[in-house]
PLY file of the C-alpha trace (Angstrom):
ply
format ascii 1.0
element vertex 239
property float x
property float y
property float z
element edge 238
property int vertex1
property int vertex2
end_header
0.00 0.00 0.00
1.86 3.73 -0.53
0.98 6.90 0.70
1.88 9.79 -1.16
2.15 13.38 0.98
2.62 16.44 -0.67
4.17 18.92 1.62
6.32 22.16 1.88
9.05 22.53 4.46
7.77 25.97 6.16
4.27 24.98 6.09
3.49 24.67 9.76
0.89 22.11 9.58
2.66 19.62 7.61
5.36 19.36 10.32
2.49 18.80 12.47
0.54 16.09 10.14
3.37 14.51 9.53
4.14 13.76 13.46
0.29 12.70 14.18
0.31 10.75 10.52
3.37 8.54 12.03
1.45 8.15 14.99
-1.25 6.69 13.17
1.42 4.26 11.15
2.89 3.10 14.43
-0.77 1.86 15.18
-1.47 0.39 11.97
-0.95 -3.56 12.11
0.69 -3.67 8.36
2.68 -0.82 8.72
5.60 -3.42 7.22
3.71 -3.03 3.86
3.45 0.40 3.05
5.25 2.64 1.07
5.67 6.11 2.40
6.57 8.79 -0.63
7.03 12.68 -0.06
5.85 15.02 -2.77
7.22 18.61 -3.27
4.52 21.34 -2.82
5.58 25.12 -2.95
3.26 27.52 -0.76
4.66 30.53 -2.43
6.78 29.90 -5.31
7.86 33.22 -6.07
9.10 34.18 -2.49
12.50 35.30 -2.26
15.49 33.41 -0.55
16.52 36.09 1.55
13.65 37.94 3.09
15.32 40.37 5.56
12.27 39.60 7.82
10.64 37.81 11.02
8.58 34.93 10.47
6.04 37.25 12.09
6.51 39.85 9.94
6.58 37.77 6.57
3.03 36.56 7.62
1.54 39.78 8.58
2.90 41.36 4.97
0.98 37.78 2.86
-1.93 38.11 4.77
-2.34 41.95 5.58
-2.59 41.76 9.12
-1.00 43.77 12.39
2.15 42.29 13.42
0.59 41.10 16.97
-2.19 39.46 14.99
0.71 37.11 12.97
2.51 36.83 16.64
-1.05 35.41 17.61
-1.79 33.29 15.72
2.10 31.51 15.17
1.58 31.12 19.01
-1.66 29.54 18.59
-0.10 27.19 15.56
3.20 26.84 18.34
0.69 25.13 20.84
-0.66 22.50 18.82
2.75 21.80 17.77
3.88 20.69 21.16
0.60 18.85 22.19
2.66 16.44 19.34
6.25 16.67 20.70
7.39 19.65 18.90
9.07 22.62 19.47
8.41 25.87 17.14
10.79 28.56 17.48
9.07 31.29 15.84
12.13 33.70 16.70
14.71 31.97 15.39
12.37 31.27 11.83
14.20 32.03 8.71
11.65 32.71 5.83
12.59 31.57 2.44
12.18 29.94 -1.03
11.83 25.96 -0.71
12.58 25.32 -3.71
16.19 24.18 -3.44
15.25 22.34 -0.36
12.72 20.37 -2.57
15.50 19.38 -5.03
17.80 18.36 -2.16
14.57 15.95 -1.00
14.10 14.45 -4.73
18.30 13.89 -4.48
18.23 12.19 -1.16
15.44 10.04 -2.55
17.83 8.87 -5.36
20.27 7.89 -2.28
18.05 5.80 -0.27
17.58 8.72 2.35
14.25 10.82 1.66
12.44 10.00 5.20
15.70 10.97 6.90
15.82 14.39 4.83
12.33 15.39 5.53
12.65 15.38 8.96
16.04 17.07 9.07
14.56 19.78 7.02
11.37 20.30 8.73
12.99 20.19 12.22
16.30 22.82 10.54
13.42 25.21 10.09
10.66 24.69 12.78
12.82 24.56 15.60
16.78 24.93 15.00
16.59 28.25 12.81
18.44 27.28 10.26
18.42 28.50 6.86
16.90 26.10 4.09
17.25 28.36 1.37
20.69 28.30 1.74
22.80 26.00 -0.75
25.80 25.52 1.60
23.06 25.23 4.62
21.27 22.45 2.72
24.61 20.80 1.83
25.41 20.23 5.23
22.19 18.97 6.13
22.46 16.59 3.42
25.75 15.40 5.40
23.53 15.01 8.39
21.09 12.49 6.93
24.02 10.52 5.89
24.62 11.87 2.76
27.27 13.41 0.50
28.02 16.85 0.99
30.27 17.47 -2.10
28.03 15.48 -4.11
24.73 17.25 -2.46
26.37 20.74 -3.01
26.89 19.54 -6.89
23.19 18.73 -7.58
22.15 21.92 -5.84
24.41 24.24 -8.29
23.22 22.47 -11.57
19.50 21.77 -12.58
19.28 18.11 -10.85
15.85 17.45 -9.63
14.31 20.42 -10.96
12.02 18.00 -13.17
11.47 16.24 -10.04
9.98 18.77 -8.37
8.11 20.38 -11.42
6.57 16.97 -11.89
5.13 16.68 -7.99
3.67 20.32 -7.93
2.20 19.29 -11.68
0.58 16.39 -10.56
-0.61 18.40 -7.27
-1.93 20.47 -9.85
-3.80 17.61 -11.50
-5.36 16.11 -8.16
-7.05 19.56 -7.23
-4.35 19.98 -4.11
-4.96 23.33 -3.51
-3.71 23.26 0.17
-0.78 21.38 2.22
-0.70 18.74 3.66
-2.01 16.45 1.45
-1.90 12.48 1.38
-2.97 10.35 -1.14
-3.34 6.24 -0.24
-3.37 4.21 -3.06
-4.53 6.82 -5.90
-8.04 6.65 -4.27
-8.34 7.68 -1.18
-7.36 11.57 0.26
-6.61 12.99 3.24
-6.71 17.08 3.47
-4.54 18.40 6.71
-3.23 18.09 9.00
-5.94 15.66 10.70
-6.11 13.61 13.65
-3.95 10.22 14.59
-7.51 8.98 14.85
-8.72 9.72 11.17
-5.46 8.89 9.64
-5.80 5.33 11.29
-8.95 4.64 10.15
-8.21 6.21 6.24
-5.44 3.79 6.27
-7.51 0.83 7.83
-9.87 1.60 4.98
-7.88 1.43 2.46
-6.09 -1.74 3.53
-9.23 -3.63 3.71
-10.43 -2.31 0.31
-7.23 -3.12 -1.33
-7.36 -6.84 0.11
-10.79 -7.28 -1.09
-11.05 -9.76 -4.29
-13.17 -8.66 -7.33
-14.42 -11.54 -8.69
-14.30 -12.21 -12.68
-16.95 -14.02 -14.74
-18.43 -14.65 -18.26
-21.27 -12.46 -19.08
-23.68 -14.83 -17.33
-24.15 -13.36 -14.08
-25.06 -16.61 -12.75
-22.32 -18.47 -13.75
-20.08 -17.49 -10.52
-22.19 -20.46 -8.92
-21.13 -23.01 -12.00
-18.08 -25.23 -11.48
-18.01 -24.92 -7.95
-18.69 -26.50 -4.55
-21.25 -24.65 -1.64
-21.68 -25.90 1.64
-21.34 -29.78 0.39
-23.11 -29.53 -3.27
-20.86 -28.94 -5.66
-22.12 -27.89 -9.61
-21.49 -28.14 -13.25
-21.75 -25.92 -16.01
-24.45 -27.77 -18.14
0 1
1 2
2 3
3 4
4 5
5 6
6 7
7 8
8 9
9 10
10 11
11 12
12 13
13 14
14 15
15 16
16 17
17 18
18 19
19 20
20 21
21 22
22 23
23 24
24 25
25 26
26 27
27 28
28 29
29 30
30 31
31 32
32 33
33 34
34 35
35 36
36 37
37 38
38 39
39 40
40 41
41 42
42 43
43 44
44 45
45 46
46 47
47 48
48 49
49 50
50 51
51 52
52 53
53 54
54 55
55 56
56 57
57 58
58 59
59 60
60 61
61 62
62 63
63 64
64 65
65 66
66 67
67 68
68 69
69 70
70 71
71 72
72 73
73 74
74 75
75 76
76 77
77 78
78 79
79 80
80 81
81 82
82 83
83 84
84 85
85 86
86 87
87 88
88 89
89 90
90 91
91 92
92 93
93 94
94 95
95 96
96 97
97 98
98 99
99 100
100 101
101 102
102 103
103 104
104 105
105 106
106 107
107 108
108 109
109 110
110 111
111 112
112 113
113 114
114 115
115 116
116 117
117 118
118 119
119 120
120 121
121 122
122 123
123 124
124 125
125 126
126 127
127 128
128 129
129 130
130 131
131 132
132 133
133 134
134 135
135 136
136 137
137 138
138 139
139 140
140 141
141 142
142 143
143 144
144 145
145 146
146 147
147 148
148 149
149 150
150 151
151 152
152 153
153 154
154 155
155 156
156 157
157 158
158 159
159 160
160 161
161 162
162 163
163 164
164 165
165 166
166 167
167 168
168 169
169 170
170 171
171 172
172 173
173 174
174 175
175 176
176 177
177 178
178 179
179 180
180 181
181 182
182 183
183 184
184 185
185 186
186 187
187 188
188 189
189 190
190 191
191 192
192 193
193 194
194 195
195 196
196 197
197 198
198 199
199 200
200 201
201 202
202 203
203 204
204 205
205 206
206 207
207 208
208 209
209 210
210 211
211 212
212 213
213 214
214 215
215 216
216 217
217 218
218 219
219 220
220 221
221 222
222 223
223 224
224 225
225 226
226 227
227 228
228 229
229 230
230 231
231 232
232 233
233 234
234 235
235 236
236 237
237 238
């Protein structure tokens, strides 16, 4: 079974999602069999890598609002974060472009190392400060999650993974996903948000029991699932 989330790295909630989605998993008796996949999701794809601002103050300037109304509401968004083990350090917040830090994901993906990257990159932002629209920041990270840094630094300088990411935020684009996070099971069922350890338990127990149920295949008689075949001691014969 694979779940597909599509994500961005400063997007609050998805840090948050992601903790109460792998709560769910760690409930979830086949959790052996499933395939977890990140997909890249940009909430603003034109923002700028440097931003001389506060995470405060970028939200109050995208959303019009005071500066104590952004304060507010990051501290509301702060407390729901630790009710899941998480610690948001809104003052130490750089705001950036994700982009780059998308293409390092896609790159640790080719290495074997995309759940390890995602977390490092969501927890470099959230609560160590660091900044993820840095090249030489994001090199070192990739070092972190056990990966190259040379070789990291190298993709990050070219066009590697560009496609990659192009690709997720086109098929996004496809799906409707209008809004992060996002998590697809099996190309049929969705999940919008960041929802409760109790709903993503039960999407997942859904899907596992649809995608272990057998459709059965006949001739065009309807009746004929009942020909060459034994019930309860009687067994019959196509005539």
């Amino acid at each position: 079974m694979k779940v597909e989330i599509w994500s961005d790295f400063i997007c609050p909630y998805c840090y948050i999602g992601k903790r109460r989605f792998e709560s769910a998993l760690s409930e979830f008796p086949y959790q052996e069999q499933m395939e977890v996949i990140y997909r890249s999701f940009e909430l603003d794809p034109h923002a700028e890598k440097d931003q001389h601002t506060d995470i405060h103050g970028a939200l109050s300037q995208k959303f019009n609002i005071s500066y104590e109304q952004a304060k507010s509401m990051n501290e509301n968004v702060g407390r729901l974060a630790r009710d899941v083990g998480l610690t948001y350090r809104f003052e130490k917040m750089i705001p950036t472009n994700t982009f780059d830090a998308h293409r390092l994901m896609h790159f640790a993906k080719a290495h074997g190392r995309m759940k390890e990257m995602v977390e490092i990159l969501f927890r470099s932002y959230f609560t160590d400060g660091k900044h993820i629209g840095d090249r030489e920041v994001l090199a070192r990270l990739a070092e972190e999650a056990g990966l190259n840094r040379e070789e990291a630094l190298r993709a990050l300088h070219s066009d590697q993974y560009v496609q990659d990411v192009r690709a997720d935020e086109a098929e996004a684009n496809r799906f409707g996903i209008q809004g992060v996070p996002f998590y697809v099971i099996n190309r049929k069922y969705a999940v919008s948000g960041a929802q409760s350890q109790e709903l993503f338990l039960q999407a997942l127990n859904r899907a596992w029991k649809d995608e272990q149920a057998l459709t059965l295949l006949n001739s065009d008689d309807v009746q004929s699932h009942e020909a060459n075949s034994c019930h309860d001691g009687v067994c019959r014969t196509d005539q």
